[in-house]
C-alpha positions as CSV (number, residue, x, y, z in Angstrom):
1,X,-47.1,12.1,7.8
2,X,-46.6,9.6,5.0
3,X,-44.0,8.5,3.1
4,X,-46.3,9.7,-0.3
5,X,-46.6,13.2,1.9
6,X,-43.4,13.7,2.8
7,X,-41.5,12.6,-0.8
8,X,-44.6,14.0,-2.9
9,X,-43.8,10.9,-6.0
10,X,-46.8,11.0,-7.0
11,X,-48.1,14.6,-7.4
12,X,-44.7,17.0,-8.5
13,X,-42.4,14.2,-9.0
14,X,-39.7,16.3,-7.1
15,X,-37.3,15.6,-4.3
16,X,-36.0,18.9,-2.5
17,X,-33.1,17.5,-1.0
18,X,-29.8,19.0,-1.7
19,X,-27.9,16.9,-4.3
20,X,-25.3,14.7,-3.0
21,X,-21.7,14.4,-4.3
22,X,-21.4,10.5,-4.1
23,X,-17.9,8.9,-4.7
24,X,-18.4,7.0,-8.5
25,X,-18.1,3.5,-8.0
26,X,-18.1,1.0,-11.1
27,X,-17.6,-2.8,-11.4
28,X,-14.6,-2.8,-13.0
29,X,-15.4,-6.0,-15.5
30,X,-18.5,-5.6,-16.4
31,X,-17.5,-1.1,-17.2
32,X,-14.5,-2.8,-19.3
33,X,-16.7,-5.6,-21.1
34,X,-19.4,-2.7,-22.2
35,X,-16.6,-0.2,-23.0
36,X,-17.9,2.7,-20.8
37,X,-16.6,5.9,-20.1
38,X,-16.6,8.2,-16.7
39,X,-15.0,11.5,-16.6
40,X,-15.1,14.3,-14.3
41,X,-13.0,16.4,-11.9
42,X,-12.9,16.1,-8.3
43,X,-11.4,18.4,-5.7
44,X,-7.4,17.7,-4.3
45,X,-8.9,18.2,-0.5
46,X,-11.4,14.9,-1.6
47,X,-8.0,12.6,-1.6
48,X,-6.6,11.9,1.9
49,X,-3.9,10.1,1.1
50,X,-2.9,12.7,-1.0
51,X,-3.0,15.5,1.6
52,X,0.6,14.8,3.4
53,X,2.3,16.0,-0.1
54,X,1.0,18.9,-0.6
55,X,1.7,22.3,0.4
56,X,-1.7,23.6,-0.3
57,X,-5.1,20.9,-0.8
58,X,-6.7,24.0,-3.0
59,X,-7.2,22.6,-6.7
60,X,-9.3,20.6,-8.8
61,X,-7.8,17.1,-10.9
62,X,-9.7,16.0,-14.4
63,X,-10.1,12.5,-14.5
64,X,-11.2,10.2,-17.4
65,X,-11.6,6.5,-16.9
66,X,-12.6,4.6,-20.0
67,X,-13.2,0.2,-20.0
68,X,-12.5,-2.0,-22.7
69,X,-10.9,-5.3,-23.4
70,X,-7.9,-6.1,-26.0
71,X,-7.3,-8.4,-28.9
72,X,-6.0,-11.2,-26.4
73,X,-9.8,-11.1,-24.5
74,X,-8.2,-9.3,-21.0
75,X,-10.2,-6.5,-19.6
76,X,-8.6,-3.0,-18.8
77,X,-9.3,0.3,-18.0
78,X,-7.5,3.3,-19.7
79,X,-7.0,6.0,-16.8
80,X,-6.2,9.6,-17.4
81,X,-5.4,12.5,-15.1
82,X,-4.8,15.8,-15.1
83,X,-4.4,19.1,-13.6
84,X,-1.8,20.9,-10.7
85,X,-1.2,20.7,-7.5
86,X,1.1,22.5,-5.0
87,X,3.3,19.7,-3.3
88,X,5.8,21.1,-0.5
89,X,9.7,21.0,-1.6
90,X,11.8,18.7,1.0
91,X,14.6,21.1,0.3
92,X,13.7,24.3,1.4
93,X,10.0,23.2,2.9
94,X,8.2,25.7,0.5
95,X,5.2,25.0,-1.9
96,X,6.3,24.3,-5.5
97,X,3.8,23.9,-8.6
98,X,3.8,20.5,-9.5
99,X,1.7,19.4,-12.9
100,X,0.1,16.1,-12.6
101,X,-0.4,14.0,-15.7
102,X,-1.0,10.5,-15.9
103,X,-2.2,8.5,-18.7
104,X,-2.3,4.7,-18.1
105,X,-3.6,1.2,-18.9
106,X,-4.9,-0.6,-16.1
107,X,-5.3,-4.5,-16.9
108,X,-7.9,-6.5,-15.0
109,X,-7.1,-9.8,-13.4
110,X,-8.7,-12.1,-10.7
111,X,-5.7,-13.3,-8.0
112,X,-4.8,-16.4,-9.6
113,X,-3.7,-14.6,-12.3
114,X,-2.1,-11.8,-10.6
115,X,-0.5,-14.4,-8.3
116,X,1.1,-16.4,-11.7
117,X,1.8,-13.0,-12.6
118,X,3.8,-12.0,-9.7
119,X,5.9,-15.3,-9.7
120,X,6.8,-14.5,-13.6
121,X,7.9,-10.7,-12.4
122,X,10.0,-12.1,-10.2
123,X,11.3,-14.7,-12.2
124,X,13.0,-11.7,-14.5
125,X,10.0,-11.1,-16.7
126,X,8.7,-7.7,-17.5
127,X,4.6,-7.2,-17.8
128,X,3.7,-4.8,-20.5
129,X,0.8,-3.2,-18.4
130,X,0.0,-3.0,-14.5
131,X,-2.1,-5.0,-13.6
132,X,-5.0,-5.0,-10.5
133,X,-7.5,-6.9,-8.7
134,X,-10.5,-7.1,-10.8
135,X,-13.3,-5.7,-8.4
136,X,-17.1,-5.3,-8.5
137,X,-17.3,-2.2,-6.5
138,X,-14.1,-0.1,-7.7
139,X,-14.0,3.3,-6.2
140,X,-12.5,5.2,-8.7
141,X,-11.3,8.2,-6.4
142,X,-9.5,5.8,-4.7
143,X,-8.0,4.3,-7.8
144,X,-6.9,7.9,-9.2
145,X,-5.9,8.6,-5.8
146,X,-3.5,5.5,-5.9
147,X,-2.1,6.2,-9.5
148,X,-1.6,9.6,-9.1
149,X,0.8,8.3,-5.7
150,X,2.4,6.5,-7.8
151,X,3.4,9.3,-10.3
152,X,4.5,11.4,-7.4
153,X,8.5,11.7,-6.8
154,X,9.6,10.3,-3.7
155,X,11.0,13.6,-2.3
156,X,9.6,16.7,-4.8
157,X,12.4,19.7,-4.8
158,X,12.3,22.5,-6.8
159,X,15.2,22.9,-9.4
160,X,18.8,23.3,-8.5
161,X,19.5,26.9,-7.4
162,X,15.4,27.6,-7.4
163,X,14.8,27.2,-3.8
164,X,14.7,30.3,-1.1
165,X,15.5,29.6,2.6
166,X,13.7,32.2,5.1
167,X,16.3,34.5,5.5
168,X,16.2,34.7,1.5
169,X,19.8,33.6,0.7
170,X,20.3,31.0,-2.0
171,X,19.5,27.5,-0.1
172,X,22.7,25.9,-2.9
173,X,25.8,26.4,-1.0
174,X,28.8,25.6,-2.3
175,X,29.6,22.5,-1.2
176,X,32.8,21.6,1.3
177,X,34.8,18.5,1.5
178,X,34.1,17.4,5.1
179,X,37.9,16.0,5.1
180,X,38.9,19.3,3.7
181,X,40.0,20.5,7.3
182,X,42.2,17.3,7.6
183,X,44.2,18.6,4.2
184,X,44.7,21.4,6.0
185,X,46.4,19.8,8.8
186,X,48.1,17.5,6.4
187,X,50.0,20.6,4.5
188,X,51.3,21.9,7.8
């Protein structure tokens, strides 16, 4: 069998494979220089690193990345996210709705100028924007992945007084004064 055979290009201009659900990569400068857009949702379960904080991996994220470059000639890219997830509460280990929504500029450097701005940061000076590695092949899961880490809290809990233990009781005790015992001892 030929290739011309087995693809049919020439007769039907067809292919019958099943379409496949690559992970967008752009090149980060040149998507910022023409001012391009990419938008699109993509499933919670397709971020591993984002698996180990959630409760449940069910759930779909809107993303929109748009390029550009401002008055002062540096490149960026203007990342948005949205949608819910269900992270798991470190207070009483049960899933809790959590809405995810990050809007942020993203400015593009090479390293020497993320080195000079590194020793400036730690000199005391505050950068406007965050900055990252300007890179030919960007994967943009793994950018919204790593942004979306970011905007995470450190140890999600439900509100005061909201969380249920498994025998159903109010997980907010009132709390005692471990020396309170000593007081005791200290009256008699």
């Amino acid at each position: 069998m030929t290739f011309a055979m087995a693809f049919d290009t020439e007769r039907r201009k067809i292919y019958h494979a099943r379409l496949m659900h690559a992970r967008p990569f752009i090149d980060s400068l040149d998507f910022a220089r023409n001012g391009r857009r990419i938008s699109g949702e993509v499933q919670i379960a397709k971020l591993p690193r984002l698996l180990d904080m959630l409760e449940n991996p069910q759930g779909l994220l809107s993303y929109t990345v748009q390029g550009g470059v401002d008055q002062q000639g540096t490149h960026f890219l203007d990342v948005s996210v949205a949608g819910q997830c269900r992270l798991r509460c470190q207070r009483c280990l049960n899933g809790m709705d959590y809405p995810v929504r990050i809007d942020t500029r993203l400015m593009l450097r090479d390293q020497a100028s993320l080195d000079v701005l590194d020793s400036k940061v730690a000199g005391g000076e505050e950068e406007e924007f965050d900055s990252i590695l300007a890179d030919a092949h960007l994967d943009v899961l793994d950018l919204l992945e790593e942004e979306i880490l970011l905007g995470m809290p450190i140890a999600p809990k439900h509100e005061l007084g909201a969380c249920q233990v498994a025998d159903g009781k109010n997980a907010q005790r009132e709390e005692t004064n471990p020396f309170a015992v000593l007081a005791k001892l200290k009256r008699n």
